[in-house]
N, C-alpha and C positions, 0 to 999 in steps of 0.2 A: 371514772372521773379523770381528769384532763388535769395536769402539771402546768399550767402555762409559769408559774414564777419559780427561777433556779436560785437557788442561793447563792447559786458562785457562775453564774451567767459568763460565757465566753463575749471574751471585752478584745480589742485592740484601740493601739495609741493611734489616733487619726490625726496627729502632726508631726508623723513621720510617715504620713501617706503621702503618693507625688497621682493626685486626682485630676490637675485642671488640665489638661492635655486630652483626656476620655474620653468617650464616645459619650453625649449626652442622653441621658432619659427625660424620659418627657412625664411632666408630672401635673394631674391634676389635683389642685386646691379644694375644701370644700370648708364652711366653714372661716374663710379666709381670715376675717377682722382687718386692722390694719399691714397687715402681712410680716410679723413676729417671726413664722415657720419658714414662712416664703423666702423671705430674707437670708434665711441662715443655711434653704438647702441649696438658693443662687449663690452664696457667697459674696465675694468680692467686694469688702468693707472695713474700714476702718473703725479702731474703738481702744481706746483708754489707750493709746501709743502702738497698736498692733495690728499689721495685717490679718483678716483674714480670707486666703486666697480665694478665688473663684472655682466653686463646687460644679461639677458636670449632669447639671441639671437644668431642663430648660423649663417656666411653665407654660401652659398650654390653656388652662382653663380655669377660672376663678370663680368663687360665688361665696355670696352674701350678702345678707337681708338688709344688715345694718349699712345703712347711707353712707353716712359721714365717713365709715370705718372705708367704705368702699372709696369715696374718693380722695383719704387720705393716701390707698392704695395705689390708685389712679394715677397720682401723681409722683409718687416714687418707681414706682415698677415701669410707669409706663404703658401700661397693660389691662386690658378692661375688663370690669368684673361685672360677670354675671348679678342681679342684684333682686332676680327671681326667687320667689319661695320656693327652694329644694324640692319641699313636698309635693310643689305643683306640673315640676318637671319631669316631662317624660324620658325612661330611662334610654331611649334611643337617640336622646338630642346629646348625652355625654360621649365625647369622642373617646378612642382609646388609646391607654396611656401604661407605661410603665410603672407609674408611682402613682398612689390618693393620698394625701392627706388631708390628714381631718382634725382640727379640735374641737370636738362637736361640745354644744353649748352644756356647762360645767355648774351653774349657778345651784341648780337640782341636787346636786349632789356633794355641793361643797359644806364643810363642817360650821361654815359661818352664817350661809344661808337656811332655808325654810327644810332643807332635809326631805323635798314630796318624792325623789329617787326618780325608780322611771315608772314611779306612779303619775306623772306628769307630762303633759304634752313635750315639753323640752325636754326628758328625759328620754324620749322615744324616737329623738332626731339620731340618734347613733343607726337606728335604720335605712334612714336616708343614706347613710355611707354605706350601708351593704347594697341598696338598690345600686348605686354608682361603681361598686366594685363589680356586684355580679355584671354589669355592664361595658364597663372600663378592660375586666380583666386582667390586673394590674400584674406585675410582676411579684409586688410586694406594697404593702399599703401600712403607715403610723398616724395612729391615734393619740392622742394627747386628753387627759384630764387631770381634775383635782384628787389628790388621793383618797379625798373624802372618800370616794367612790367605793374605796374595799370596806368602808362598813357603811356607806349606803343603806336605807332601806330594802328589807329583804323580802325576796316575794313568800308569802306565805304558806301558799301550797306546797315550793319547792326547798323552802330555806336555803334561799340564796342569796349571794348579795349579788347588789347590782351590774359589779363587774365580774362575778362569777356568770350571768345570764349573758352578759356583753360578750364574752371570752367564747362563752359555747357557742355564741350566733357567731362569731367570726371564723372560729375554727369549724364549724359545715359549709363556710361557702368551699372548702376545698386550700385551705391554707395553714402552717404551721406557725402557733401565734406562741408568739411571749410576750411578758411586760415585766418592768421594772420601776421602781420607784426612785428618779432620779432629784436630785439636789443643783439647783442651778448654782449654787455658790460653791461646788465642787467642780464647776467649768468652767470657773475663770469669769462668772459673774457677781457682781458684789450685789447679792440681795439671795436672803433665805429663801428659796422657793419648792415646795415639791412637787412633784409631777408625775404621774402613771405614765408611761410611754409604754403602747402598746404596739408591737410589730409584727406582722404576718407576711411571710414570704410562701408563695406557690408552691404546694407542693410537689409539683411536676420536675419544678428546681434543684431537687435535692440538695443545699445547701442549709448549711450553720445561719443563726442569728446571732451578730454580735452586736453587743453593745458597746459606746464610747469608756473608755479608760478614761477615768477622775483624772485633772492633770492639776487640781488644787485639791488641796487639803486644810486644816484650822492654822498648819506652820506660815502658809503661804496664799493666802483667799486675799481677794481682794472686797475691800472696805468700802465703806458709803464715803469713807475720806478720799480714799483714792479717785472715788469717783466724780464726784460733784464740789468739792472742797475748793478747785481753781475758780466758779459763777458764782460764790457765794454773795459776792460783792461786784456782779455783772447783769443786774434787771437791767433793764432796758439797750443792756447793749446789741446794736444791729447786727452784729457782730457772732449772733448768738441765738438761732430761732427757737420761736415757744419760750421765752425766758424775759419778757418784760412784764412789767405792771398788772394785764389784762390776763396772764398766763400763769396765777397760782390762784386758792382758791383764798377770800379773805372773812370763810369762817372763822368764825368768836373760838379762842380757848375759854375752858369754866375749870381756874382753880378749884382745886382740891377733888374734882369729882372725876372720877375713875369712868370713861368713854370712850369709844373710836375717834382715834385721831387725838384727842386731846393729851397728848404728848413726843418727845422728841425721840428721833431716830439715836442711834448710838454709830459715832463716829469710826471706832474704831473696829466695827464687825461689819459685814455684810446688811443692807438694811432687811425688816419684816418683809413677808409678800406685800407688792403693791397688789391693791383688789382692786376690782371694778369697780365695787358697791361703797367709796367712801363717801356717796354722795356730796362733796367740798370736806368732808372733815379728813383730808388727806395729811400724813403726820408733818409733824414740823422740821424744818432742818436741825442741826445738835449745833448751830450755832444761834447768836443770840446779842442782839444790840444793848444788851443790860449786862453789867457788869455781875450782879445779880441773876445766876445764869437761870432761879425757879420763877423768877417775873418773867408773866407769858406776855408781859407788854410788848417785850423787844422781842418774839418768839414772830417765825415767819414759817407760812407753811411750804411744801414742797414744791417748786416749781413742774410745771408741765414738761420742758427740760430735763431736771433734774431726775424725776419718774423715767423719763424715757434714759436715761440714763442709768441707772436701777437697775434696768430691764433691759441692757445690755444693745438700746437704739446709737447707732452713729449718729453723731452731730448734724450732721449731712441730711437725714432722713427728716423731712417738714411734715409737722403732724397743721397741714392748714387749714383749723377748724376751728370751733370756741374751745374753751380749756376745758370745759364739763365732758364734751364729745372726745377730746384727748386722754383727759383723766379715764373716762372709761375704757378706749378701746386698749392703749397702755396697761389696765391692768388687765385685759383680758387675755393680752400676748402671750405666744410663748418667746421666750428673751433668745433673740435672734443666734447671740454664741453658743448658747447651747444648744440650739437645734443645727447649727453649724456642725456640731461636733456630732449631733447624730447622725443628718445629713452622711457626712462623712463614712458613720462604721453601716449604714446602712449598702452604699454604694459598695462597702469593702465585701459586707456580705454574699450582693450578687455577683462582683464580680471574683471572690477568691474560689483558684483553685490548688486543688489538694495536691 
């Protein structure tokens, strides 16, 4: 039986790293969405008042099924995404690359959803990223899911869970794999989120995997106040994209009855995960046009903005779509700083030596 999770995982601080000067790796995408991952291992963005510098990584190849997600991509990056079913591609058409990432589709396995595991056709796309690996050849390859995943449905013959079967398909393609269960609001994101980050480096490599050093903690996290608190009082300004009228959702709250959505974020902590699946009943901001702060008359729910916000999106980044199509690829992101900051111990990995 195979170790992939340390308790005390070798970590470095990756902003006291001097990265953007590197030799770049070239990394393919899979899985893209509106490009959440993408974002954080190119770097070179602004957020909440802080740089964060440009990561020495270039990409090279993108894909995803999801349209809108794709041409929100499109139009940030610059850069054009494959929009082919994975499944249907031949593994000789994927170039080869340094880097895969992937966050292969999570809904299967999230605690909020239907739980079918990878008894499920989308439970089985995590395959799709071995085909591309075996392909690719990558230097080292990060997976991203819900944490749901470690009590996932179990296969029954083997009594495992689901990321126990994941873990053993990735360590025979020839790679040494860990994962860790990271906290996006212990990197400097203001929104609870957890997340498996699973990493495999070649073993030919002989090289450590490190993880990113927490650079927040509860004394110092940054808040949904911090975050969104300046646009509260800024719909419609030009000034300000995904943030007018047309761009939050204007489902009904229902007094007294306990439901998704149907209550307000807390100002003063990090917000809940934004999910994909609020179908409009995405939560309300913790402020409030009623003096009367329990009347949901003056209650407004979360802007398209302000989500991407959350979720740790620059200003700068145009989600140009309808809000339904933003709401969702938003929640399905991984929140750009923090993948920033793996980015980072990733690169420190292959490139440190002893």
């Amino acid at each position: 039986m195979h170790s992939f999770f340390k308790e005390k995982p070798l970590t470095v601080d990756v902003e006291q790293l001097s990265l953007s000067k590197n030799k770049k790796l070239k990394v393919i995408s899979l899985f893209s969405g509106c490009g959440g991952m993408d974002l954080g291992f190119k770097g070179g963005f602004n957020y909440l008042n802080k740089n964060y510098e440009e990561n020495p990584f270039e990409l090279i190849y993108s894909n995803d099924i999801f349209k809108q997600a794709s041409q929100v991509y499109e139009h940030n990056f610059q850069h054009k995404v494959d929009t082919r079913n994975i499944e249907t591609i031949d593994k000789i058409e994927f170039p080869h690359a340094d880097v895969v990432l992937g966050g292969f589709p999570c809904q299967t396995f999230s605690l909020a959803g239907k739980r079918e595991g990878l008894s499920s056709d989308r439970g089985q796309l995590y395959k799709q990223m071995i085909k591309v690996i075996k392909s690719a050849n990558p230097k080292v390859f990060i997976a991203e899911n819900v944490d749901g995943i470690r009590s996932s449905k179990k296969d029954e013959k083997l009594d495992k869970s689901a990321l126990d079967i994941i873990l053993d398909d990735f360590n025979d393609l020839g790679y040494s794999v860990q994962y860790q269960v990271l906290n996006a609001s212990f990197y400097g994101v203001p929104q609870s989120r957890k997340r498996v980050i699973i990493i495999g480096i070649r073993n030919d490599l002989k090289t450590d995997i490190y993880f990113p050093k927490e650079s927040h903690n509860l004394n110092n996290w940054k808040t949904a106040k911090d975050a969104i608190d300046d646009i509260w009082n800024e719909i419609g300004n030009p000034k300000i994209m995904n943030h007018s009228i047309s761009d939050y959702s204007k489902a009904k709250f229902y007094p007294g009855k306990k439901m998704q959505g149907n209550n307000k974020i807390n100002a003063d902590k990090p917000s809940p995960t934004i999910r994909a699946e609020h179908h409009g009943n995405i939560e309300a901001h913790y402020r409030t046009t009623n003096s009367d702060t329990t009347d949901m008359s003056g209650w407004r729910r979360l802007s398209v903005r302000e989500c991407a916000r959350l979720q740790s999106f620059p200003d700068n980044f145009n989600f140009n779509v309808s809000a339904s199509s933003a709401y969702k690829m938003i929640g399905n992101a991984v929140p750009p700083v923090m993948a920033w900051h793996i980015a980072r111990s990733v690169y420190y990995s292959l490139d440190k030596k002893d």
